[in-house]
Structure formats: structure tokens, C-alpha cells
C-alpha positions as CSV (number, residue, x, y, z in Angstrom):
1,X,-52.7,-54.3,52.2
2,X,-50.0,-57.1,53.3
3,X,-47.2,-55.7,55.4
4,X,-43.7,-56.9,55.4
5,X,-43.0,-58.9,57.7
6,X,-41.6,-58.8,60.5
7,X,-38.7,-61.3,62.1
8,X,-37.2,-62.0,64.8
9,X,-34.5,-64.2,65.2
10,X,-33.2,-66.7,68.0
11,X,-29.1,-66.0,68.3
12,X,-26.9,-63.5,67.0
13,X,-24.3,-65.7,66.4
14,X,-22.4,-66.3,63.1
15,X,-25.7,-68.2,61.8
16,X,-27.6,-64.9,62.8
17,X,-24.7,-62.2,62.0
18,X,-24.0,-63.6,58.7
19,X,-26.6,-66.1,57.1
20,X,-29.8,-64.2,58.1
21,X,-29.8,-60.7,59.3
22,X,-28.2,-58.9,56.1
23,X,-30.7,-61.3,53.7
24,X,-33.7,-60.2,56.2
25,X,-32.5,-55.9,55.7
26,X,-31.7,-56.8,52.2
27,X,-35.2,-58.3,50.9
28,X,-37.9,-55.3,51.2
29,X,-40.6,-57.7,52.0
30,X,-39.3,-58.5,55.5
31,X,-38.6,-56.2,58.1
32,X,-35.6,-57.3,61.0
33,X,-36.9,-56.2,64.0
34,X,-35.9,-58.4,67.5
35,X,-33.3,-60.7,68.3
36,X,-32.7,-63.2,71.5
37,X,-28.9,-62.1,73.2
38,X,-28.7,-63.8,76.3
39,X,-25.3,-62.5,77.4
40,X,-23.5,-59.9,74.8
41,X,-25.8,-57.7,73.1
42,X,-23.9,-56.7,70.0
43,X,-27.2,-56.8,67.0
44,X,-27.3,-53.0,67.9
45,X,-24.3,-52.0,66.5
46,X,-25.5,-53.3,63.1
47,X,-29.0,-52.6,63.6
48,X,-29.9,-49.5,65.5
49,X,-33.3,-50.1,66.3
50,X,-33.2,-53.6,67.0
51,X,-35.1,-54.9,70.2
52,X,-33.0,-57.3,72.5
53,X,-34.6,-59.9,74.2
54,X,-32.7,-62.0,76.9
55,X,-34.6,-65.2,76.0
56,X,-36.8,-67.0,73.7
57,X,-40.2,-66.9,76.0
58,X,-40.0,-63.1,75.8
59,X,-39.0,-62.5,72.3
60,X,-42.4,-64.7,71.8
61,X,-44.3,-62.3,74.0
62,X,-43.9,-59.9,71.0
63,X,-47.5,-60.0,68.7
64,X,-46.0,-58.2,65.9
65,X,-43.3,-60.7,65.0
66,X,-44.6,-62.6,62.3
67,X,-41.8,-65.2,61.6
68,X,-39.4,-66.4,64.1
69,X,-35.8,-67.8,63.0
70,X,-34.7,-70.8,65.1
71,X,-30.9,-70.9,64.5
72,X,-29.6,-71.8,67.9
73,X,-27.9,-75.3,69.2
74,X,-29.1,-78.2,67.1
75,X,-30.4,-80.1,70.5
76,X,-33.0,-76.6,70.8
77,X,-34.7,-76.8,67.6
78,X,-37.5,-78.9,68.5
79,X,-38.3,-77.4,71.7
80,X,-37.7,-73.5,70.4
81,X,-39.9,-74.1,67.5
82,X,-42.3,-76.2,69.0
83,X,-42.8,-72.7,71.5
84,X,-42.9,-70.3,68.5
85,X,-45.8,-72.1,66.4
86,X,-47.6,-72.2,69.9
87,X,-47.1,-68.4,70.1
88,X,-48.4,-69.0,66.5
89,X,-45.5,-67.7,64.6
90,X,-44.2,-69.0,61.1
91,X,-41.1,-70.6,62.1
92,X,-37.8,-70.8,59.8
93,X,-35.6,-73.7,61.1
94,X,-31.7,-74.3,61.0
95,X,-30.3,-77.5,60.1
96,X,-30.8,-79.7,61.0
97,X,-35.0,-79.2,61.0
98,X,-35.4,-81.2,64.0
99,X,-32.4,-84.2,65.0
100,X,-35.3,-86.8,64.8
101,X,-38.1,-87.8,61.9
102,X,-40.6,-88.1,64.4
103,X,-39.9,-84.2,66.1
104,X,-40.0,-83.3,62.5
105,X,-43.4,-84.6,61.9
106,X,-44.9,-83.4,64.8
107,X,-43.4,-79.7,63.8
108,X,-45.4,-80.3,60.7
109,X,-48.5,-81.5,62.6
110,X,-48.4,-78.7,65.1
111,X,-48.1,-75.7,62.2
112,X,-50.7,-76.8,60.3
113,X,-53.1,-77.0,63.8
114,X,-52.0,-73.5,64.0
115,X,-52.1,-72.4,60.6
116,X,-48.1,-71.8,60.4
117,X,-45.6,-72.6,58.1
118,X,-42.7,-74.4,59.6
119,X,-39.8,-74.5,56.8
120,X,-36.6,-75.5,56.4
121,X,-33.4,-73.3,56.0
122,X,-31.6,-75.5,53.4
123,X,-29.5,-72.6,52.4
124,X,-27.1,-74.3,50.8
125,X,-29.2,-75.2,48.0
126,X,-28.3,-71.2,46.9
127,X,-24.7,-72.1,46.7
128,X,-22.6,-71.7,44.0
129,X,-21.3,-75.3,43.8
130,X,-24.3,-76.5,44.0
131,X,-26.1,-74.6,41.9
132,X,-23.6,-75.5,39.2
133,X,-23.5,-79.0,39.6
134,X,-27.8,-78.9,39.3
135,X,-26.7,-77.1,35.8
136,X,-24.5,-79.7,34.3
137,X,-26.7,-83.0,35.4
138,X,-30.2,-81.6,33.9
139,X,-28.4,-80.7,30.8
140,X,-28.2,-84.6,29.9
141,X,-24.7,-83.7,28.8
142,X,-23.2,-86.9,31.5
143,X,-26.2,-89.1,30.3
144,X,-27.3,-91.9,32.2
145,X,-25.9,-91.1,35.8
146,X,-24.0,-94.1,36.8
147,X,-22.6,-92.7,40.4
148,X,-22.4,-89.6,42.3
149,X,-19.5,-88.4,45.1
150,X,-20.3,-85.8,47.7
151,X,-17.9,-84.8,50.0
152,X,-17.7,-82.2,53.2
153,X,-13.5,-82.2,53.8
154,X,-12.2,-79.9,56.6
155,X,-8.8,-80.5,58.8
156,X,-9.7,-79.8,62.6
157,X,-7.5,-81.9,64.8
158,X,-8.1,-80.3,67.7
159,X,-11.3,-79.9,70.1
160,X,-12.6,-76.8,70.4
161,X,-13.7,-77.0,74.1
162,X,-15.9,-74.0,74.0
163,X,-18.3,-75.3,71.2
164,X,-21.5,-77.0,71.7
165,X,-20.7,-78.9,68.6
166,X,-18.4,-80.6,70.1
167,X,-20.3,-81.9,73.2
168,X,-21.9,-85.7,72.8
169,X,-25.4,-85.2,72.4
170,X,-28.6,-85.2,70.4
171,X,-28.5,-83.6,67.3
172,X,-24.5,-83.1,67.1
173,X,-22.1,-84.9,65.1
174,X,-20.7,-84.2,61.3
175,X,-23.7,-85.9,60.3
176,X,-26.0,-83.2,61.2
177,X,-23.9,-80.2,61.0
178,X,-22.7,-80.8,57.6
179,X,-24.8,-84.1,56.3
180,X,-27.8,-82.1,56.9
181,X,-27.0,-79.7,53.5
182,X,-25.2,-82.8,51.8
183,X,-28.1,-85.2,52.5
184,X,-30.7,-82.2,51.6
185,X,-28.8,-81.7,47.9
186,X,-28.5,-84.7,47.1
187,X,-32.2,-85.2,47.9
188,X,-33.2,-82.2,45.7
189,X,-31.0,-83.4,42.8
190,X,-32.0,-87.2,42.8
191,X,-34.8,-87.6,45.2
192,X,-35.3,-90.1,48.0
193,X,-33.1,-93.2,48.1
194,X,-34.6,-96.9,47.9
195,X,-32.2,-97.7,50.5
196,X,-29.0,-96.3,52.2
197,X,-26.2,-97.3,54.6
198,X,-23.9,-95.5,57.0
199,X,-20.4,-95.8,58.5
200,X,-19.9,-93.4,61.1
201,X,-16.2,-93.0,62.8
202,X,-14.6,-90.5,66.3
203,X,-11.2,-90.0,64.5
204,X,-9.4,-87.0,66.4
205,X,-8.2,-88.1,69.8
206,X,-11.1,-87.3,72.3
207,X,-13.4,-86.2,70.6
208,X,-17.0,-86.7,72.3
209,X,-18.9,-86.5,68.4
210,X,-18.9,-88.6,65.1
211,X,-16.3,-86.5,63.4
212,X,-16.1,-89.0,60.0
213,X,-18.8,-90.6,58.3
214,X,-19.5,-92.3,55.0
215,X,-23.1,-93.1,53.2
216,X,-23.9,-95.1,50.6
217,X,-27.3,-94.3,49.0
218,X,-28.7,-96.5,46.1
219,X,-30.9,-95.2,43.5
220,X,-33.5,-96.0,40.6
221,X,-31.5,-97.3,37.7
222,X,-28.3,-98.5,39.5
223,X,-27.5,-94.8,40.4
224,X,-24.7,-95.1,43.2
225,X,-24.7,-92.2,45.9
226,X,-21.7,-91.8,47.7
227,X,-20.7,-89.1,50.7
228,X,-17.8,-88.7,53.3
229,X,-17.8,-86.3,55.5
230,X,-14.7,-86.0,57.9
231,X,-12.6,-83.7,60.2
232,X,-9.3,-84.6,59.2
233,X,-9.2,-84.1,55.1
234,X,-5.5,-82.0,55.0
235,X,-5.9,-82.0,51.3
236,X,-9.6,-81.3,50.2
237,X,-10.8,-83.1,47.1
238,X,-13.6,-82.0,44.6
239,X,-16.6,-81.4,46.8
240,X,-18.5,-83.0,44.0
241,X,-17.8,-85.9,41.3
242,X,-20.9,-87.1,39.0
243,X,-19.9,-90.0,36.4
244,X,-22.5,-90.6,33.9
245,X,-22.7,-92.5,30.6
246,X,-21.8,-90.1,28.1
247,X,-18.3,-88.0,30.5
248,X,-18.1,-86.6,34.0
249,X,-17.8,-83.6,36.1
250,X,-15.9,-82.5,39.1
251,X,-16.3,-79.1,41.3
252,X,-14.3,-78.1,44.3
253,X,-16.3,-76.7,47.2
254,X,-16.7,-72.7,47.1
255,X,-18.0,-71.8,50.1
256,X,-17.9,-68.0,48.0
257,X,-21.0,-66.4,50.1
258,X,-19.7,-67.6,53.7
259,X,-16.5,-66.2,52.8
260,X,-17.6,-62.6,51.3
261,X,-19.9,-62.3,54.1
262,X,-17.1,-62.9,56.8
263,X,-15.5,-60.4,54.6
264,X,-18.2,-57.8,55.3
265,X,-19.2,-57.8,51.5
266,X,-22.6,-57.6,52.0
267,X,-26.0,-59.1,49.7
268,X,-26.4,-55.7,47.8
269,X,-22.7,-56.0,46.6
270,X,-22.4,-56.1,43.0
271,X,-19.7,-59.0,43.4
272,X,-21.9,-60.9,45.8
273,X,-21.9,-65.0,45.3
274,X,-19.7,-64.3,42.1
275,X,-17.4,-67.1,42.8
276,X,-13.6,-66.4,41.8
277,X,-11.5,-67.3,38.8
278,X,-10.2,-70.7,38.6
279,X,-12.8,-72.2,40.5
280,X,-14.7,-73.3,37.7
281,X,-16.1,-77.2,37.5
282,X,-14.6,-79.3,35.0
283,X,-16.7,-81.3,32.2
284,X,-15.5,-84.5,30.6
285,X,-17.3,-85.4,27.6
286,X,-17.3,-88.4,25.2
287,X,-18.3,-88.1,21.7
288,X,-20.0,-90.8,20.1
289,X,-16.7,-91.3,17.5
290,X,-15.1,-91.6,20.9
291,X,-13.5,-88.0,21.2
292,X,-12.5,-87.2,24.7
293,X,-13.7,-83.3,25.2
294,X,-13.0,-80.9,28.5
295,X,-14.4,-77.7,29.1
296,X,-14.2,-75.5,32.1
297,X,-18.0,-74.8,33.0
298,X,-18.2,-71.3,35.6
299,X,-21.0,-71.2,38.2
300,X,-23.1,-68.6,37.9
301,X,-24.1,-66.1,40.0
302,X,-25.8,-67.6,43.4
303,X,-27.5,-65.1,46.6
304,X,-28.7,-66.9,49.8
305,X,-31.7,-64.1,49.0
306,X,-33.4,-66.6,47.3
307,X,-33.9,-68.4,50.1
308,X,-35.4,-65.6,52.0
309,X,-37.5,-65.0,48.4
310,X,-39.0,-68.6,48.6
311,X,-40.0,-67.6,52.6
312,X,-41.7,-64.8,51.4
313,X,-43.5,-66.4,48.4
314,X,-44.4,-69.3,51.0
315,X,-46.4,-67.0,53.8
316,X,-47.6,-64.1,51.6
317,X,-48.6,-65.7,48.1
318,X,-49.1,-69.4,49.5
319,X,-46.7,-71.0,47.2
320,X,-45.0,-74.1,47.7
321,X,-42.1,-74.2,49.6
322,X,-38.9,-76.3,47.8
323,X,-37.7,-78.2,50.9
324,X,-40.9,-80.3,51.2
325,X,-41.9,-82.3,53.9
326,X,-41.3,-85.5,53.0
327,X,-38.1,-84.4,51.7
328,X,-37.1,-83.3,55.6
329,X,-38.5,-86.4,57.2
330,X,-36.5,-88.5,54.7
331,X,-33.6,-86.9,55.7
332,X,-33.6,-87.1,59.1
333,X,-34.5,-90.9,59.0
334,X,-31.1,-91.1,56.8
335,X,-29.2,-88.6,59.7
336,X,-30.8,-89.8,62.8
């Protein structure tokens, strides 16, 4: 008889606090049980039971973990993985998955030596948004797809001095904080570019990272791929803008599950990933007798759970993962 299993993960953080230990207490196939707190330890005041480790080489000392979550600095994900499938532990990895191809494919190597899984947590796959704008372009209701928009807008002017985001190094940069889930959709709705371009930009005053950048991906068929990512957006535009053949469609960004979880509105809430009213995309349609039709199209219901489900179904009934391998090396060789 399988057991759940059990996880331990790297930082209790906001990545920890709020993107994987309620999903790991809410899915009955894994069991929460450690976590690495090298200076606060606050996971026991959420979990009672929770073992507190005060770093990675002892939390990897523990034989009964089963899978470890790797979701500290970007610049540590190679090396804190690399240790865990060592210790021979399925690893689950923050974006980005590594902040070269080449670390990536050597995670790969090195878990299959071991007989690990190393996968991807592409979370944002499970969003909303996203989810909705997957809806509309398999429905053939745009057509041929002639170009695609994706867009990360935030306004922070100033530097946070305390963030390690915000220190020049491997692995930091808009490009992999917030690329890494815009490169990884449009991968998973299109597939891997022939070819690509980038224009990365420091816009605030002093900043030590790429805080702007712009990509230009071209596709099969004359499909256009188009993202921007910047720091200083006081105005956010649609997150998402698909022109096809036959109309178009435009969604805002709904970051609904970040937002209900920072509102303590946990997984098993009944209102969970709903996103809220008026936030529905908007579908353009041309009729052949050249009728112009709109329609407001609602997102259904997404759950980072499913993430967490695909895990499961991964290490237990040996499925496929979704995030595949070439699909993470591709990436990176567009990021790095």
C-alpha cells in the first residue's frame, strides 16, 4: 500500500506560506511534514507538528521526506536541487527551474541516475486568466491565429533594498521572475518558437536588475508572439490580447488565487479561484456576412491543487508530467 507522501519544503516565505503549504494540507495524498527556517521559525503556528530545520543539509538528513520543494532565491535552485536528488528525493522546483539550459539538463540527467522526478512548478498554468484564454483559442472561434500579446505590467519605482530580487545576479531580473510563467504559457499554448528576439531595459533609477523587457517570438504559419514585461506600467493593460482570422480576445490579469490566499481564504473555500465580477475576457467575433459580435466570456473556476494533483499522478501512478523537459530547456535558452 502507497503512502502519502511526505514533503518538505525549502523556505517559509510567501512562496512557502501561500503557494505550497495549504495545497500540500489540502491534497490528501501528500502529507506536509518539515520545513527549512533559517532565522524566524513561524510554519508552527500554522502547522503544529511541523519539524523545523535550520538548513537544507539537515532537512535532507530526513529519510522519510519523500519530495522536497525548492522555492528559495532563484541563484539556489540548481545547487539546492542538485543536493536533494543526491539525498534521492523527488524534487519540485520554483521558477525559474534552473537560470541556465544546461543546469536544467543536468537536473534532468542527475534524477533519472537516481530514479527521481525533478519537475517544474509552473503554477501559473492553474490561473484563471490563463486557463481562460487556453478556452477561447482551442475553440477555433479567433481562427487562424495571426498574433498574440502577453504582458506582466506592475508600477514599482522604487528599490526594495532588502530583496534579493533586486540584487544583480544570476538568475534575477523580470525576465526570470515573471518571464519564467509568461515564457512557460505561451509555450504550453503554442509550443516552441522557430526563433525569438529580446530587448531587455534597467528603467527605475538604480536599479542593479533588468526591470523591462520585450520578446518577439515567431511561429509556424506567420504566428507573431509578442511579450513586455516592465516595472513601471501605472496603467496595466489586458494581460492578454490574441488576434486571429475570424475576431479577437482580450483579458486583464486576475491574479484571483494570490490575492484570496493573502486574504487567508484558503483551497477548501467554496469561493476559491472564483474570479470576481467584471473581470470577464472580452470576445470579438466576425461573421462571415461581416457582422461584428462581442460577448463577455467568464473564466472558470481555477485551483493551484491541480498542480499538486499532476505531482501526485507523476511519482505514484507514473504519468506524464505537463511541464516537459524540452519544454523547460527551451525556456531557459529563451530567458537565459
Amino acid at each position: 500500500m502507497k503512502t502519502t507522501i511526505k514533503t518538505g519544503i525549502l523556505s517559509y516565505g510567501m512562496s512557502g506560506k501561500l503557494f505550497h503549504a495549504p495545497f500540500l494540507n489540502e491534497h490528501p495524498e501528500f502529507e506536509f511534514i518539515a520545513v527549512v527556517e533559517r532565522s524566524k521559525k513561524k510554519a508552527h503556528l500554522d502547522y503544529s507538528e511541523i519539524k523545523s530545520y535550520d538548513s537544507v543539509d539537515e532537512i535532507l538528513l530526513n529519510d522519510s521526506i519523500e519530495l522536497i520543494i525548492v522555492n528559495t532565491p532563484n541563484n539556489t535552485h540548481f545547487e539546492y536541487a542538485l543536493k536533494a536528488i543526491k539525498a534521492n528525493k523527488h524534487v519540485l522546483i520554483d521558477k525559474p527551474f534552473a537560470t541556465t539550459s544546461s543546469q536544467a539538463k543536468q537536473l534532468f540527467k542527475e534524477a533519472k541516475k537516481n530514479n527521481v522526478l525533478a519537475l517544474p512548478f509552473q503554477n501559473r498554468r492553474y490561473d484563471s486568466d490563463f486557463l481562460s484564454v487556453k478556452e477561447v483559442i482551442e475553440s477555433g472561434k479567433l481562427g487562424n491565429l495571426i498574433e498574440a500579446h502577453f504582458r506582466y505590467d506592475r508600477y514599482r519605482n522604487t528599490i526594495n533594498e532588502n530583496s534579493w530580487k533586486e540584487v544583480a545576479g544570476s538568475g534575477n531580473g523580470v525576465q526570470f521572475n515573471l518571464g519564467a510563467h509568461t515564457i512557460d504559457g505561451i509555450i504550453a499554448l503554442f509550443g516552441l518558437p522557430l526563433k525569438w528576439s529580446k530587448y531587455p531595459a534597467y528603467v527605475r533609477p538604480n536599479t542593479q536588475v533588468v526591470d523591462y523587457i520585450h520578446i518577439h517570438l515567431l511561429y509556424p504559419n506567420n504566428l507573431q508572439v509578442f511579450v513586455t514585461i516592465s516595472s513601471l506600467v501605472a496603467d496595466p493593460q489586458p494581460a492578454f490580447v490574441i488576434q486571429g482570422t475570424l475576431g479577437s480576445y482580450k483579458k486583464h490579469r486576475t491574479d484571483v488565487q494570490e490575492d484570496q490566499l493573502n486574504e487567508g481564504i484558503l483551497p477548501d473555500n467554496q469561493m476559491f479561484g472564483i474570479e470576481l465580477p467584471e473581470s470577464e475576457g472580452l470576445l470579438t467575433t466576425i461573421s462571415s456576412n461581416g457582422l461584428k459580435k462581442q460577448e463577455k466570456i467568464a473564466a472558470k473556476k481555477a485551483n493551484y491543487i491541480n498542480v499538486f494533483e499532476d505531482v501526485y499522478q507523476s511519482i505514484r501512478m507514473d504519468k506524464d508530467y505537463p511541464v516537459t523537459e524540452e519544454q523547460i530547456i527551451a525556456q531557459l535558452e529563451i530567458l537565459e
